[in-house]
KOLZA-354498 format. One record per residue (C-alpha): residue number from 1; residue in three letters; y, z, x. Coordinates in Angstrom, 2 decimals. Example, Ala and Ser with C-alpha at 12.3 -4.5 7.8 and 13.67 -1.06 7.14 Angstrom:
BEGIN
+-----+-----+---------+---------+---------+
:   i :  aa :       Y :       Z :       X :
+-----+-----+---------+---------+---------+
:   1 : ALA :   -4.50 :    7.80 :   12.30 :
:   2 : SER :   -1.06 :    7.14 :   13.67 :
+-----+-----+---------+---------+---------+
% end
This chain:
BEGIN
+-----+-----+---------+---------+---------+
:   i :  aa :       Y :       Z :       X :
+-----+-----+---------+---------+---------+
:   1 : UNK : -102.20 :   70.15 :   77.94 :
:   2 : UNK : -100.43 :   73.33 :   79.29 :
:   3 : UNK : -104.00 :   74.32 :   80.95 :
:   4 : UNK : -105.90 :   73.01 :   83.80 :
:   5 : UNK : -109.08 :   72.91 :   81.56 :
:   6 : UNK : -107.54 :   71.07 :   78.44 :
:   7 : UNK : -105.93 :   68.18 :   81.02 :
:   8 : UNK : -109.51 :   67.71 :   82.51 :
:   9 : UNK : -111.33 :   67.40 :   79.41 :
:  10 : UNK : -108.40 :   64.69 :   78.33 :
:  11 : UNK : -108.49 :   62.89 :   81.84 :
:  12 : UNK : -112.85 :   62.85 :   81.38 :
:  13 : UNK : -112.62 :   61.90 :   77.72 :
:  14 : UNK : -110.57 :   59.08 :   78.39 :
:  15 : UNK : -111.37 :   57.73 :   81.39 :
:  16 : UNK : -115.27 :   57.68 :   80.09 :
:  17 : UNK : -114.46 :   55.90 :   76.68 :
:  18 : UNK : -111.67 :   53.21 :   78.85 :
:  19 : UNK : -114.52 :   53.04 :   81.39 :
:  20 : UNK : -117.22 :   52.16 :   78.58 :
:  21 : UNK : -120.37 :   52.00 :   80.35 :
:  22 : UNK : -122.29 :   52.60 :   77.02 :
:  23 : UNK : -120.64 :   49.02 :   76.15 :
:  24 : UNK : -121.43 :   48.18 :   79.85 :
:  25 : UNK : -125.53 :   49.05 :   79.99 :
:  26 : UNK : -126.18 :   45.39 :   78.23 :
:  27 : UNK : -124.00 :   43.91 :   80.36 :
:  28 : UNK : -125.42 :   45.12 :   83.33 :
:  29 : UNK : -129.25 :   44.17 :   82.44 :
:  30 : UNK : -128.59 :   40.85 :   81.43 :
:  31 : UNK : -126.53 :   40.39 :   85.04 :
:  32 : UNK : -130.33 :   42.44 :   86.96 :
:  33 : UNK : -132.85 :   40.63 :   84.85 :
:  34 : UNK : -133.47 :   38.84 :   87.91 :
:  35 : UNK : -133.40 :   41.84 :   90.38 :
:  36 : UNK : -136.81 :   44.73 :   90.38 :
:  37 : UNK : -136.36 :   47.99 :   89.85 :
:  38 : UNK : -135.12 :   49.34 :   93.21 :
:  39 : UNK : -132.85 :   46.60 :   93.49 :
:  40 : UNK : -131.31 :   47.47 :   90.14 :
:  41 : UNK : -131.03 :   50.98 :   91.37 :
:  42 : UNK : -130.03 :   49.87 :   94.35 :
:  43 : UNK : -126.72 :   48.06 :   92.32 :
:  44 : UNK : -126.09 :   51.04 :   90.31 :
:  45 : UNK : -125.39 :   53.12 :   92.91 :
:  46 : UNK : -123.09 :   50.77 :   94.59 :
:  47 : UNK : -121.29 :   49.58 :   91.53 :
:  48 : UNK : -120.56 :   53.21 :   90.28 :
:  49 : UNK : -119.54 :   54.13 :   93.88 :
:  50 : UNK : -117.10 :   51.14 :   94.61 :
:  51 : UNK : -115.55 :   51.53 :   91.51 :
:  52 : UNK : -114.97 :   55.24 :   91.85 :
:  53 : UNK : -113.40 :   54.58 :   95.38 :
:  54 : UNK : -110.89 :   51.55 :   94.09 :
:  55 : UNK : -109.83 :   54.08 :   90.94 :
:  56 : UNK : -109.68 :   57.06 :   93.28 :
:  57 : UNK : -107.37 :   54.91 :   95.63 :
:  58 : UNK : -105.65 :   53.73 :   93.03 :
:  59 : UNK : -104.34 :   56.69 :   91.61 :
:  60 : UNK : -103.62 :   58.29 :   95.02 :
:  61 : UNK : -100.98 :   55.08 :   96.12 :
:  62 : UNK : -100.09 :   54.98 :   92.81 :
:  63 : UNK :  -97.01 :   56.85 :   93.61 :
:  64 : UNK :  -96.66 :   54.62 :   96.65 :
:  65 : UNK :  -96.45 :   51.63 :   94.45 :
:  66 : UNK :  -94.55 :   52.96 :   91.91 :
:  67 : UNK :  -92.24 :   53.43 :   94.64 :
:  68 : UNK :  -92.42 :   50.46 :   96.71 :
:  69 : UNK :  -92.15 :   47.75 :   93.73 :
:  70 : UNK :  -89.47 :   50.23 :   92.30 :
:  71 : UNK :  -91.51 :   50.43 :   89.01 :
:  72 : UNK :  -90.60 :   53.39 :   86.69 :
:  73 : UNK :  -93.22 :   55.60 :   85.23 :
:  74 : UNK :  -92.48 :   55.35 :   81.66 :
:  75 : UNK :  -92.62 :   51.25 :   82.11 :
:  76 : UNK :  -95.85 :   51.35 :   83.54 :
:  77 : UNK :  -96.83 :   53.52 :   80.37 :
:  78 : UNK :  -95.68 :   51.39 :   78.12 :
:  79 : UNK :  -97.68 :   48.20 :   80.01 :
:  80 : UNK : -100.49 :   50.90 :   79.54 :
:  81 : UNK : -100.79 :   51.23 :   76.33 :
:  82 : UNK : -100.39 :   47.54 :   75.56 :
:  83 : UNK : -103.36 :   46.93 :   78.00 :
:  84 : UNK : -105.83 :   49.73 :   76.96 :
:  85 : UNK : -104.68 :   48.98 :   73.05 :
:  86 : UNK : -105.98 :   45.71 :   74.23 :
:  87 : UNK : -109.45 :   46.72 :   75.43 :
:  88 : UNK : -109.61 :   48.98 :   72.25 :
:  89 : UNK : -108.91 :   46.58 :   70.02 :
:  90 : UNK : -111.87 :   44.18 :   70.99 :
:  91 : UNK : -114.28 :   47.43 :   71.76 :
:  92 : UNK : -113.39 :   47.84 :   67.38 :
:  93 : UNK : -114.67 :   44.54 :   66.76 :
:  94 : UNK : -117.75 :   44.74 :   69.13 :
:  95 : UNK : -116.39 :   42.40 :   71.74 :
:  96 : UNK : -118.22 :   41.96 :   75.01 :
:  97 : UNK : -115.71 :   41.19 :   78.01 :
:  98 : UNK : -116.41 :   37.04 :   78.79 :
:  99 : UNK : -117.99 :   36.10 :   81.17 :
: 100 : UNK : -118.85 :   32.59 :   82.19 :
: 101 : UNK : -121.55 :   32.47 :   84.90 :
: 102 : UNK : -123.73 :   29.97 :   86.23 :
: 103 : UNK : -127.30 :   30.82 :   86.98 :
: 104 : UNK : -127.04 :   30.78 :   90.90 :
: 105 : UNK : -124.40 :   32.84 :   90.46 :
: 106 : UNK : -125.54 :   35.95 :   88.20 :
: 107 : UNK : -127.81 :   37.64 :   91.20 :
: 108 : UNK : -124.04 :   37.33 :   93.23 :
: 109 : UNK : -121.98 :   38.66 :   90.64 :
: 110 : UNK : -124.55 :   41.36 :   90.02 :
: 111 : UNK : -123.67 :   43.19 :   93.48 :
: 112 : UNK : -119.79 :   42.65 :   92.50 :
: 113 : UNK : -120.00 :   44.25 :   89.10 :
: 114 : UNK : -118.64 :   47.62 :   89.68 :
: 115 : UNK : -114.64 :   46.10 :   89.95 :
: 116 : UNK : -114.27 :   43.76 :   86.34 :
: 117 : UNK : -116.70 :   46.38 :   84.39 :
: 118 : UNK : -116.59 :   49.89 :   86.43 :
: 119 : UNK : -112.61 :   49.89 :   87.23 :
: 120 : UNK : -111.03 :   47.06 :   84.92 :
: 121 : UNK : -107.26 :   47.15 :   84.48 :
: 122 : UNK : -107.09 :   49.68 :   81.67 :
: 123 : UNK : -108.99 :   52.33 :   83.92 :
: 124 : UNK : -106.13 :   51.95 :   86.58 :
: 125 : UNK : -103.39 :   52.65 :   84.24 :
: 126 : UNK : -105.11 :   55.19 :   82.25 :
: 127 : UNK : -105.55 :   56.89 :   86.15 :
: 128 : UNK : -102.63 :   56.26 :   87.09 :
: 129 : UNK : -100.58 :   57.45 :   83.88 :
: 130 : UNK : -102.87 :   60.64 :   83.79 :
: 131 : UNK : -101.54 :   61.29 :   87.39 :
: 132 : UNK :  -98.37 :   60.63 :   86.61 :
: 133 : UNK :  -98.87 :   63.81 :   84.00 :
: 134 : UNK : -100.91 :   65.78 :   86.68 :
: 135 : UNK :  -97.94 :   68.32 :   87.28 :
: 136 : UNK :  -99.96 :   70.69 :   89.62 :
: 137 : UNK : -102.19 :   70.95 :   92.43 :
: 138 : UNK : -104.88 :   72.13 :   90.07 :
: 139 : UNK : -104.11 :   69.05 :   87.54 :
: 140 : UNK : -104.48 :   66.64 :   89.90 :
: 141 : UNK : -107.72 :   67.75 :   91.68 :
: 142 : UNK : -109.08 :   68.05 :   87.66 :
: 143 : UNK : -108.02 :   64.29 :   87.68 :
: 144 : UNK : -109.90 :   63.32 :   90.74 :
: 145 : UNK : -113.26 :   65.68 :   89.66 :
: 146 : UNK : -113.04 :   64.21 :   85.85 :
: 147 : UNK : -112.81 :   60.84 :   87.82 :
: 148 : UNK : -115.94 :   61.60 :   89.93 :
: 149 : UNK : -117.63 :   62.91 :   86.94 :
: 150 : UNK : -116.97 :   60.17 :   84.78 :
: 151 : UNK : -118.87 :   57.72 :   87.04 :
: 152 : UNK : -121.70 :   60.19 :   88.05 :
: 153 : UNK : -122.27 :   59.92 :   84.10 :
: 154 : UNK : -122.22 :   55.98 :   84.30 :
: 155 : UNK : -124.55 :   55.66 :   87.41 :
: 156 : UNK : -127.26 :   57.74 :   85.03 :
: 157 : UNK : -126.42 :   55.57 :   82.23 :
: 158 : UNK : -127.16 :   52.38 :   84.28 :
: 159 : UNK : -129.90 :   53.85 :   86.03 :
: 160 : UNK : -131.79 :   54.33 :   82.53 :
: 161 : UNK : -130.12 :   51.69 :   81.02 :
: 162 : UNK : -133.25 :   49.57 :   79.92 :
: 163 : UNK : -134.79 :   52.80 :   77.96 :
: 164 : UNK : -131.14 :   53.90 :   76.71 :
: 165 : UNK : -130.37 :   50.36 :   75.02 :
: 166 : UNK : -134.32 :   50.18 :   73.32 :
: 167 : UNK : -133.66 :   53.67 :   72.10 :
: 168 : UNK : -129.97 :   53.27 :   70.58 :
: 169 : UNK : -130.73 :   49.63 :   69.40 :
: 170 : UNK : -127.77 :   46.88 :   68.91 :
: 171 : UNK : -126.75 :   48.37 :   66.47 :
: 172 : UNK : -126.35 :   51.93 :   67.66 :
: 173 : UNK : -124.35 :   50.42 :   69.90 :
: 174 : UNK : -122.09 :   48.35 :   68.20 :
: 175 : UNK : -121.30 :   51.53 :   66.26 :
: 176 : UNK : -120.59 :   53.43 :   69.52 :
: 177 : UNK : -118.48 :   50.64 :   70.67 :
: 178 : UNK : -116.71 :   50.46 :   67.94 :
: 179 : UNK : -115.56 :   54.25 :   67.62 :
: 180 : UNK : -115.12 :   54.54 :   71.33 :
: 181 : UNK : -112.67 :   51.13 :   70.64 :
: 182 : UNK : -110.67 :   53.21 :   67.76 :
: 183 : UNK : -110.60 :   56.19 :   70.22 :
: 184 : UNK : -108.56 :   53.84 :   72.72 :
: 185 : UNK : -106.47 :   52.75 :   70.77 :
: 186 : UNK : -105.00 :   56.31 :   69.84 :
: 187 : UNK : -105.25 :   56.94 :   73.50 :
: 188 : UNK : -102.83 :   53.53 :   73.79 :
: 189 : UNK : -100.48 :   54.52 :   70.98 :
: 190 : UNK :  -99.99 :   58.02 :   72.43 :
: 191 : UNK :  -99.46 :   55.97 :   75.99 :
: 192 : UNK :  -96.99 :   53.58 :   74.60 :
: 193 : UNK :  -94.74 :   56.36 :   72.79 :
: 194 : UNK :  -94.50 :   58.59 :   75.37 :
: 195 : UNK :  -93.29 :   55.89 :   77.38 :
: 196 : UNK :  -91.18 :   54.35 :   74.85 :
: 197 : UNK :  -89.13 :   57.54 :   73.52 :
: 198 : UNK :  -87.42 :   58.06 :   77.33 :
: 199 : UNK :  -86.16 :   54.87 :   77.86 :
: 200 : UNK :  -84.82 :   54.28 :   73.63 :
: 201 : UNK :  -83.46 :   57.92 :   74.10 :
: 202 : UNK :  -81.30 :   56.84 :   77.52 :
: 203 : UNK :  -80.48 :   53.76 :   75.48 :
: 204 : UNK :  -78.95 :   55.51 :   72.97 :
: 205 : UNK :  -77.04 :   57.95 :   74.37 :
: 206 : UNK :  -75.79 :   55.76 :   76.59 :
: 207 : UNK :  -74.65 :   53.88 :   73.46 :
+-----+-----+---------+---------+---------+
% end
């Protein structure tokens, strides 16, 4: 990643497969079955747009944070990685995130869904590790377009979510889940190393 372009296609790539709204689209009908067309719409848009504002602040106080709770960088990779490795690990088995609603409540939680599906806890870290990396003016604003990109991409995928999910089939989607979960957990290995091999190498020469 020596090159603006290469760290941008790395920050879109895997912010879009942490992010997951492939995996998200049945999700997101079954929590609008209730709601028309416009109002459906009318969620996408704010869903996609909250959760690109909490990510986007997320990885601007990041440094903030890391500062304020005295948190190192290469601990917070390490977390990470365990965390996203997580996520991949039941995206490779097909695993929908549980959820345990009550019928009064799914038109509520519908106009909440951007922060536990859009801009989970994997998103955050992947952000906020890629920022971390971003060592250049030009790195970071790739980080904040590939951010603004990524959920441009999952308002449209909501948006025609009911035609996307007859076309693709369970199936088609299980599949996509389940490679997008493999992809993670690479993504989380990588994370976890490069976090790992500081801190054993200051433990051993300190030895």
């Amino acid at each position: 990643m020596e090159t603006v372009f290469p760290f941008a296609l790395w920050c879109f790539t895997s912010l879009f497969t942490i992010t997951s709204p492939l995996s998200t689209m049945p999700v997101f009908l079954t929590m609008t079955q209730s709601l028309d067309e416009k109002e459906r719409r009318a969620v996408a848009i704010r869903s996609t747009l909250v959760a690109c504002c909490a990510l986007l602040l997320f990885v601007l106080a990041g440094q903030f944070l890391f500062k304020f709770f005295g948190i190192s960088t290469n601990g917070f990779r390490i977390v990470g990685g365990i965390i996203i490795f997580r996520i991949g690990f039941d995206m490779l088995q097909a695993k929908y995130t549980p959820m345990n609603l009550r019928k009064e409540e799914i038109k509520e939680y519908a106009n909440d869904v951007s922060v536990p599906l859009l801009c989970g806890p994997g998103a955050i870290a992947n952000a906020i590790v890629l920022m971390q990396e971003a060592h250049s003016f030009e790195m970071k604003t790739a980080l904040i377009v590939a951010i603004v990109l990524v959920y441009v991409v999952t308002f449209c995928l909501l948006r025609w979510a009911g035609q996307l999910v007859k076309f693709i089939g369970e199936t088609g989607n299980n599949v996509m889940m389940r490679l997008m979960g493999l992809i993670l957990m690479v993504i989380a290995v990588e994370c976890f190393v490069s976090g790992a091999r500081p801190i054993l190498t200051e433990i051993l020469h300190g030895s």
